[in-house]
N, C-alpha and C positions, 0 to 999 in steps of 0.2 A: 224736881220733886222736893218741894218747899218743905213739907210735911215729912216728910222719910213717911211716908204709906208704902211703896215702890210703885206707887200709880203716880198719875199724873192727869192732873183735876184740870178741869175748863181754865177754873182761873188762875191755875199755875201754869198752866199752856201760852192765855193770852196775854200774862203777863212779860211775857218773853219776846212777844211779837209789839208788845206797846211801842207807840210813835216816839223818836226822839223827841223831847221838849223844845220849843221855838227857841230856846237861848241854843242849848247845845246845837240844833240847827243850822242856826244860823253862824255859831263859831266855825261849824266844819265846811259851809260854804265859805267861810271867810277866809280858811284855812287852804282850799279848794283854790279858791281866785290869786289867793298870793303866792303858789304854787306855780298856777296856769302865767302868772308874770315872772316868776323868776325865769322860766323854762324858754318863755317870749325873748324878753332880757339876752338871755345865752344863744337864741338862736340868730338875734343880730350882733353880736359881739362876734359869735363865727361868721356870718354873714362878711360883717366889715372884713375880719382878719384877712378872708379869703378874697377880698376885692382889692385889700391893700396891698398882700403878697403879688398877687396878677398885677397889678400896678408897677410895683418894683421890678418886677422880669420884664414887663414890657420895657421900658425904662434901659434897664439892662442891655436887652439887644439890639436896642435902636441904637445905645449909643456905641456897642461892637457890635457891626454890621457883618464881620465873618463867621458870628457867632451864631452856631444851628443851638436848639434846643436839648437835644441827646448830649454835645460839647458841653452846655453849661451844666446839666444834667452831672456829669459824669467827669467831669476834670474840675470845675470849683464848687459842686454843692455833694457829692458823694463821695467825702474822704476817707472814709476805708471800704471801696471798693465792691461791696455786696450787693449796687442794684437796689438800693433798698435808702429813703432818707427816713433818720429817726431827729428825735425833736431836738436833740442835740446839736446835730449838724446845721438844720434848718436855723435852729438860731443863731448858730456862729459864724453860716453864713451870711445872714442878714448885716451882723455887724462887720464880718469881714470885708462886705462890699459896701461896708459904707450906707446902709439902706437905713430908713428908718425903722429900726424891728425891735424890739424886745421880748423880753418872755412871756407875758400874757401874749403878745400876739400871737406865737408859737404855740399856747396851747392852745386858743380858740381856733388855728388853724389845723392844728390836726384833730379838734372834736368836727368839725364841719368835711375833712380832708380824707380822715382816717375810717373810713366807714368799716370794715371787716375788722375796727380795734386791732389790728395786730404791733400797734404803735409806732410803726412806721411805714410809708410812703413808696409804692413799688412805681419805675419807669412808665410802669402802661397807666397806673393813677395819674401821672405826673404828668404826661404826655396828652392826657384824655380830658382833659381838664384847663390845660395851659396851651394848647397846639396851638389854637386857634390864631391868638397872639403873635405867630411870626409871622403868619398867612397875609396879611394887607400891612405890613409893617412900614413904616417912614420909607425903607432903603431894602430893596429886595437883593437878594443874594444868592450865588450861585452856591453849592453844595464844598467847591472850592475856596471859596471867601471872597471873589469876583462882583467888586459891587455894579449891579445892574442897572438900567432905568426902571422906577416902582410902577410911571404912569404907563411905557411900552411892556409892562408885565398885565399887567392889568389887562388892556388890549387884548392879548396875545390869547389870557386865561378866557376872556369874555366871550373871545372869538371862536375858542375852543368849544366850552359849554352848550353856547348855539347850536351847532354843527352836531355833537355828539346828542346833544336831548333829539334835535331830527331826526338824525336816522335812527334814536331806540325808537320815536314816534311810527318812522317809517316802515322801520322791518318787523313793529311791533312785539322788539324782544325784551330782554330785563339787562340793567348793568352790568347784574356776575356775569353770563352768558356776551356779554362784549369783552368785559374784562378778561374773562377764560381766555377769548379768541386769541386777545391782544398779548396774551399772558405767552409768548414763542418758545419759552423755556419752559414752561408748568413749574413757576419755582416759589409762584405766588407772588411774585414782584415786575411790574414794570420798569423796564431798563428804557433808555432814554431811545436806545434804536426799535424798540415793541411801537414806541407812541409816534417815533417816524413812520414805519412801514402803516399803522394803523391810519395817518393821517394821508399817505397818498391813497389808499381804500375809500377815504371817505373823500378824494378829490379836494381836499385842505392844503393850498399853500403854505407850507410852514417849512425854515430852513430851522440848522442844525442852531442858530443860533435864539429861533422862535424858542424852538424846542428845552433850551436851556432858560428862558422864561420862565415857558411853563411849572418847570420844575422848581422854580425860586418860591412859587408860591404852591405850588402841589405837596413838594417832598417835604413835610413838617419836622419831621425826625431828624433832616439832615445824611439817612443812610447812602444818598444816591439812585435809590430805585421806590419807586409810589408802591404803597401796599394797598388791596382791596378799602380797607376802611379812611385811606385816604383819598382814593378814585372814587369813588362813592360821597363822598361830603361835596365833593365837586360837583357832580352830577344833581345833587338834590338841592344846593344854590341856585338851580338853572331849572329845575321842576317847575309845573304849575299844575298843581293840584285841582280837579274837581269843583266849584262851590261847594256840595256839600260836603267832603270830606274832611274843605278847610274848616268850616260851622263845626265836624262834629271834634276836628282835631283842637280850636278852640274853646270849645266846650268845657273838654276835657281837661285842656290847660289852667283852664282860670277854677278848675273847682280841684284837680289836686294842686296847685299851687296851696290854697285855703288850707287842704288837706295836710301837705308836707309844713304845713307851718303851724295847723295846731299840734302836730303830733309829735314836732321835733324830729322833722327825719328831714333827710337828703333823697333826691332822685334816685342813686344809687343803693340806696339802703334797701328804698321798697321795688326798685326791680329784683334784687335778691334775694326777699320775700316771694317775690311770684315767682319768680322762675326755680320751682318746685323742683326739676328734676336737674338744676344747678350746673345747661348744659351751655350757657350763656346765650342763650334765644330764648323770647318767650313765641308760644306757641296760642295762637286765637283760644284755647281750650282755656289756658292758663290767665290771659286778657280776661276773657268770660267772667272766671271764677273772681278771681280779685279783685273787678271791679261792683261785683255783686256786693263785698264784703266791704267794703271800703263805706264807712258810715260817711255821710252829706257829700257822697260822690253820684249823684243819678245818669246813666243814661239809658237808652235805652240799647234794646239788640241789634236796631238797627243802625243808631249810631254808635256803636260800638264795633259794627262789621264796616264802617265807611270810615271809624278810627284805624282799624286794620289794614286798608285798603291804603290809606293816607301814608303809613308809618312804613309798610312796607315795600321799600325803594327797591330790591332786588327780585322779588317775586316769589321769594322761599316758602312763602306761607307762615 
């Protein structure tokens, strides 16, 4: 109301709606673009930090071979004790051992590491993220610190794999549903005599010392006993998916990669975006919805039910 009439005239209306001018314009794209690179900028600065840290642990345990992940975990990088690394520690252990670290890397590693901000690093982050790394390692190791043969581990693990994707083929069931069986205690953990008894079932020669193999490379924690989410990474090593399912799980890979990288997120960020009812599964409903919203993500419904189909290793739905 240009005028104090308390009306409000055409062209005091459309003057309000007029177009930025080409200079202002083009400053705020300008402003826009240098923005969208700083953000770029940061998200490989975390990028590296986090390739560099996984560099150094691997490094680590190759060169202590009796050392499980939970060990380093918990005796030289967790020093006061709360299950929990904050950036503090993460730093001092870098220099403590000698690693190449300093404080930037520290903090690009936990902007990239730290997804729930709570500024520090819980065991299941820790562990979900670095497992992988002891899994085919130089020098495989028994649970006891017994160094192993890597290339008769291997073997042993290969041979396993085989055998167990068969007979889910065969008996046309799902992993949990072996896991459960194999599971003799209901404790949620495979003990080393569950994967005995399971391996004369499936007519597997395997002695107690196969068996102590297997676990070199299965038990990633070091606890002694395989948990579901580690029986299951195994098992999906040895998968062969579908054609289509592999097309639409690729699909999907290569347009939220694009995705997580314009928008400065992590995998974990935007699963916990979707997973709405925060019960840590998402649910096809929840798949649906997300990927609807997800701007330069397309697929369609069909492959989006052949992404479900793909993803989902146990059958849970």
């Amino acid at each position: 109301d240009q005028d104090g009439s308390g009306d409000v005239t055409y062209s005091e209306f459309v003057r309000g709606l007029k177009p930025r001018s080409s200079a202002e314009a083009l400053q705020r794209a300008s402003a826009d673009q240098a923005q969208r690179e700083q953000q770029l900028a940061a998200a490989r600065d975390a990028q590296a930090a986090f390739a560099k840290w996984r560099h150094c642990v691997t490094d680590h345990l190759r060169q202590h071979p009796g050392l499980t992940l939970r060990q380093l975990f918990e005796q030289q990088l967790d020093k006061d004790h709360n299950q929990q690394l904050n950036g503090s520690e993460l730093y001092n252990a870098g220099r403590r051992l000698k690693w190449d670290w300093g404080e930037r890397d520290t903090v690009h590693l936990l902007a990239y590491w730290d997804q729930p901000f709570s500024g520090s690093i819980s065991y299941f982050e820790f562990s979900e993220v670095l497992g992988p790394v002891s899994s085919f390692g130089a020098t495989a190791t028994t649970t006891a610190g017994s160094v192993l043969d890597p290339t008769r581990a291997r073997e042993v693990y290969q041979k396993w794999l085989r055998t167990v994707n068969e007979y889910l083929r065969r008996r046309r069931t799902t992993p949990r549903a072996l896991f459960n069986q194999m599971d003799t205690g209901g404790d949620g953990c495979l003990s080393p005599a569950d994967v005995q008894n399971a391996a004369q079932r499936f007519q597997l020669d395997m002695t107690d010392e196969d068996v102590r193999y297997l676990f070199s490379i299965w038990d990633e924690d070091g606890s002694g006993g395989v948990l579901y989410h580690e029986f299951v990474k195994g098992l999906q090593a040895g998968n062969t998916a579908p054609p289509e399912q592999e097309a639409a799980y690729f699909s999907w890979l290569d347009q939220i990669n694009r995705y997580l990288s314009r928008n400065m997120m992590t995998a974990k960020s935007l699963a916990a975006l979707v997973d709405k009812d925060g019960d840590g599964s998402l649910t096809a409903e929840e798949i649906h919805r997300v990927i609807q919203k997800l701007r330069g993500v397309t697929l369609s419904a069909e492959e989006i039910e052949l992404l479900i189909q793909y993803w989902d290793q146990d059958g849970s739905g």
